[in-house]
DOMI-16933 format. One record per residue (C-alpha): z, y, x; residue in three letters. Coordinates in steps of 0.2 Angstrom, whole numbers. Example, Ala and Ser with C-alpha at 12.3 -4.5 7.8 and 13.67 -1.06 7.14 Angstrom:
REM residues 2
@Z = 39; Y = -22; X = 62; r = Ala
@Z = 36; Y = -5; X = 68; r = Ser
//
This chain:
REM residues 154
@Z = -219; Y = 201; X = 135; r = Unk
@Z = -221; Y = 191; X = 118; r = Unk
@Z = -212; Y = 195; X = 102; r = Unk
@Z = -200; Y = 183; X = 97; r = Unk
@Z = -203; Y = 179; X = 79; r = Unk
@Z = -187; Y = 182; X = 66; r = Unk
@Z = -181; Y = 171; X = 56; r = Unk
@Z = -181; Y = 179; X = 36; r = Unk
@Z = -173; Y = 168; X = 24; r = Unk
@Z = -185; Y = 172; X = 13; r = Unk
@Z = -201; Y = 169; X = 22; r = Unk
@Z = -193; Y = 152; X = 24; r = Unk
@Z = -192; Y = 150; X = 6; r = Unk
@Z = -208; Y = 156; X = 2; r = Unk
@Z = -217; Y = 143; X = 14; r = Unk
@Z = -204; Y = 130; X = 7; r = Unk
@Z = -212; Y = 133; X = -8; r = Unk
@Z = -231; Y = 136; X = -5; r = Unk
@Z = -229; Y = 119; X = 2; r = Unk
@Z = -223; Y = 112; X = -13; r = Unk
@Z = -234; Y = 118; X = -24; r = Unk
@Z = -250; Y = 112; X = -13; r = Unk
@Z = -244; Y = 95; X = -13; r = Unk
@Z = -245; Y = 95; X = -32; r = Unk
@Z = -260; Y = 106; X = -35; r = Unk
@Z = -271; Y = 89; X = -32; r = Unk
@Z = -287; Y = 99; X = -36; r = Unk
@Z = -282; Y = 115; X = -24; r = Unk
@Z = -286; Y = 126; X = -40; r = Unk
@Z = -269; Y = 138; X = -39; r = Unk
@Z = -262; Y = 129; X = -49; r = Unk
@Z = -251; Y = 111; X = -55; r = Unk
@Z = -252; Y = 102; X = -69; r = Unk
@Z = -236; Y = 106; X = -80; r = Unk
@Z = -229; Y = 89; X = -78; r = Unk
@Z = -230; Y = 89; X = -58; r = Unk
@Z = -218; Y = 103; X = -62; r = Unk
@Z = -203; Y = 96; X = -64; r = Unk
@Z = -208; Y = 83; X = -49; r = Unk
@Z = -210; Y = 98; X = -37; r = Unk
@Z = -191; Y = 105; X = -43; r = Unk
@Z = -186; Y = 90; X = -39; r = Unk
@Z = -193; Y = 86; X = -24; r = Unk
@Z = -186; Y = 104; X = -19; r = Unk
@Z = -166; Y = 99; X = -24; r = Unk
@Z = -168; Y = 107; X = -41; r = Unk
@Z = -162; Y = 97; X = -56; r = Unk
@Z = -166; Y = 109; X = -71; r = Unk
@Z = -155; Y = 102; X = -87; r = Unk
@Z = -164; Y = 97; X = -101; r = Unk
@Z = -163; Y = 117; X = -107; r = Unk
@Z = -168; Y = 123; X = -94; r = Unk
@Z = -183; Y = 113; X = -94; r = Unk
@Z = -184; Y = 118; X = -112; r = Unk
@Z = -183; Y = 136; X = -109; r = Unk
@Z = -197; Y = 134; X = -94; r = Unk
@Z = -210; Y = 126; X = -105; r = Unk
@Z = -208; Y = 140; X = -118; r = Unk
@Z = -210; Y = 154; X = -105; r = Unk
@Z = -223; Y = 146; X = -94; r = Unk
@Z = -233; Y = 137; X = -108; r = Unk
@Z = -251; Y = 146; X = -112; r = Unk
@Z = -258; Y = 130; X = -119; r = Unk
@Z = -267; Y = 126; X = -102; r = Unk
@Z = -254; Y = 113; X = -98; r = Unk
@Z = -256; Y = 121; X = -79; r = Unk
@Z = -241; Y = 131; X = -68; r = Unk
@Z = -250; Y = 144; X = -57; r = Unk
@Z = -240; Y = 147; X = -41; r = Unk
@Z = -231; Y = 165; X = -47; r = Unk
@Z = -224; Y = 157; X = -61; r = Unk
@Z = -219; Y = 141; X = -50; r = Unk
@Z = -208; Y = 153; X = -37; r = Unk
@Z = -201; Y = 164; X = -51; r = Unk
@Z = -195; Y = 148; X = -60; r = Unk
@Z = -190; Y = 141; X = -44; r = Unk
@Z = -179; Y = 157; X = -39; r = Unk
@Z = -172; Y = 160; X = -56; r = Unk
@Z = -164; Y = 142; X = -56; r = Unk
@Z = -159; Y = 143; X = -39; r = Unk
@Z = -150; Y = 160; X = -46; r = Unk
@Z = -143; Y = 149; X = -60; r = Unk
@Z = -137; Y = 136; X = -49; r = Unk
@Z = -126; Y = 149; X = -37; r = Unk
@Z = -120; Y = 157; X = -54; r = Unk
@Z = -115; Y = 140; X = -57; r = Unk
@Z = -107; Y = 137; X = -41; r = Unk
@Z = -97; Y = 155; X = -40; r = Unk
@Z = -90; Y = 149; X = -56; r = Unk
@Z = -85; Y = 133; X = -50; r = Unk
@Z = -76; Y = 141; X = -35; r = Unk
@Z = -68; Y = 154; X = -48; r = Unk
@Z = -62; Y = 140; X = -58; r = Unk
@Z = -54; Y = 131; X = -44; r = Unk
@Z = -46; Y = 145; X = -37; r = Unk
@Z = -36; Y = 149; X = -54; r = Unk
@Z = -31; Y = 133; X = -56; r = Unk
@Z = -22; Y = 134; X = -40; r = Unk
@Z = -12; Y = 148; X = -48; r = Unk
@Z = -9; Y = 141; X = -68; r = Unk
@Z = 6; Y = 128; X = -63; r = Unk
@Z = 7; Y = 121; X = -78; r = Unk
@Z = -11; Y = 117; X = -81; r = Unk
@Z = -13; Y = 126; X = -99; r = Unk
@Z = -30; Y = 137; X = -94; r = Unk
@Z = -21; Y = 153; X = -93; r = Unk
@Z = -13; Y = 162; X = -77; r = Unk
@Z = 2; Y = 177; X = -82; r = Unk
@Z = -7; Y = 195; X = -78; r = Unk
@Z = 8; Y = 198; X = -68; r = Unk
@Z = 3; Y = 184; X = -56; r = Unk
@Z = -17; Y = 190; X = -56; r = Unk
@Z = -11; Y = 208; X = -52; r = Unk
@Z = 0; Y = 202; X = -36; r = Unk
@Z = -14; Y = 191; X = -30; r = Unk
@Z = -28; Y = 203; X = -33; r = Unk
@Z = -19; Y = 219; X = -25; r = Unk
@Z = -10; Y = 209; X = -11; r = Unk
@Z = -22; Y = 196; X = -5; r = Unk
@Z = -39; Y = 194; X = 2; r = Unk
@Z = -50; Y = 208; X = -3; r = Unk
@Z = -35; Y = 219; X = -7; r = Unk
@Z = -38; Y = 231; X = -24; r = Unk
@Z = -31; Y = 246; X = -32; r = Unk
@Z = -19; Y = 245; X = -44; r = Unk
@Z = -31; Y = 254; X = -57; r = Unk
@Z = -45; Y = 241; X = -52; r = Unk
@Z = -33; Y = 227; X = -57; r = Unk
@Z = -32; Y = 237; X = -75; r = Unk
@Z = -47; Y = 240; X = -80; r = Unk
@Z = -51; Y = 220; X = -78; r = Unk
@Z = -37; Y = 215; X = -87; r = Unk
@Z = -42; Y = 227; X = -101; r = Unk
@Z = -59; Y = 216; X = -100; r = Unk
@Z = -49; Y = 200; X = -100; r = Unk
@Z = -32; Y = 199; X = -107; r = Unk
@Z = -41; Y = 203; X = -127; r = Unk
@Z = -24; Y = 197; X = -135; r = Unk
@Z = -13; Y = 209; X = -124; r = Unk
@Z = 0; Y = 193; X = -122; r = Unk
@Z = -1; Y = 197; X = -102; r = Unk
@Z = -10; Y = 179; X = -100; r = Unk
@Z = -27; Y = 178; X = -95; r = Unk
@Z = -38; Y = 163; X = -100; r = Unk
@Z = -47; Y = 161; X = -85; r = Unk
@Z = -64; Y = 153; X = -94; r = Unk
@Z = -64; Y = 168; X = -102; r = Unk
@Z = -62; Y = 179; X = -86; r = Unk
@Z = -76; Y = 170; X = -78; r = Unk
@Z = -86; Y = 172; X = -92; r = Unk
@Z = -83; Y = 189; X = -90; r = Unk
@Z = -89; Y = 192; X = -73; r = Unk
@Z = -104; Y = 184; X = -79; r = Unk
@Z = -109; Y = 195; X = -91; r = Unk
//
């Protein structure tokens, strides 16, 4: 009886990515030319924004104008990380505006207190608080909800 191989998410990834980085490591050295970078991201669904790409060439640049393959998955699985950071936020977004009715940003705390301890993923009263501590800064019971999101992200 033969072992079934399991599927692991990352050892999918990992392959995704050794293949991306051996098309563009033309001489099979370890590493890609700096430029051939931003080709692979691409070619991998990734669209780094101009700081981003900014950002990478100042951590990855040690003047060879090469990418060895570590640096190419850490940059690879930090922007993917970006992007679902990205994406929650998004979702956070919409969801809020479902609750402001009248569009202005803000939703009343009263109304974030009845959907957080009532719906979905129910909390406790004092969990509801201590967010609304972190949130409402101005203590007029209305919570900006750009700020709230970026909040939770920090």
């Amino acid at each position: 009886m033969s072992r079934r191989p399991t599927y692991n998410r990352q050892d999918s990834l990992s392959a995704t990515l050794q293949e991306a980085f051996i098309k563009y490591d033309k001489k099979k050295t370890g590493k890609m030319d700096i430029h051939d970078l931003f080709r692979a991201l691409r070619m991998l669904g990734l669209n780094p924004t101009e700081e981003q790409i900014i950002s990478i060439r100042r951590d990855i640049d040690d003047g060879s104008g090469f990418v060895h393959f570590d640096d190419f998955c850490n940059i690879v699985r930090r922007l993917m990380y970006q992007a679902e950071e990205e994406h929650a936020a998004d979702d956070l977004r919409v969801a809020f505006q479902m609750f402001d009715r009248e569009g202005s940003g803000y939703i009343r705390a009263t109304e974030f207190r009845k959907v957080m301890t009532t719906l979905g993923y129910r909390m406790s009263v004092q969990e509801v608080d201590d967010i609304l501590k972190m949130v409402d800064v101005t203590g007029d019971g209305m919570i900006n909800y750009e700020e709230f999101i970026n909040v939770l992200a920090a």
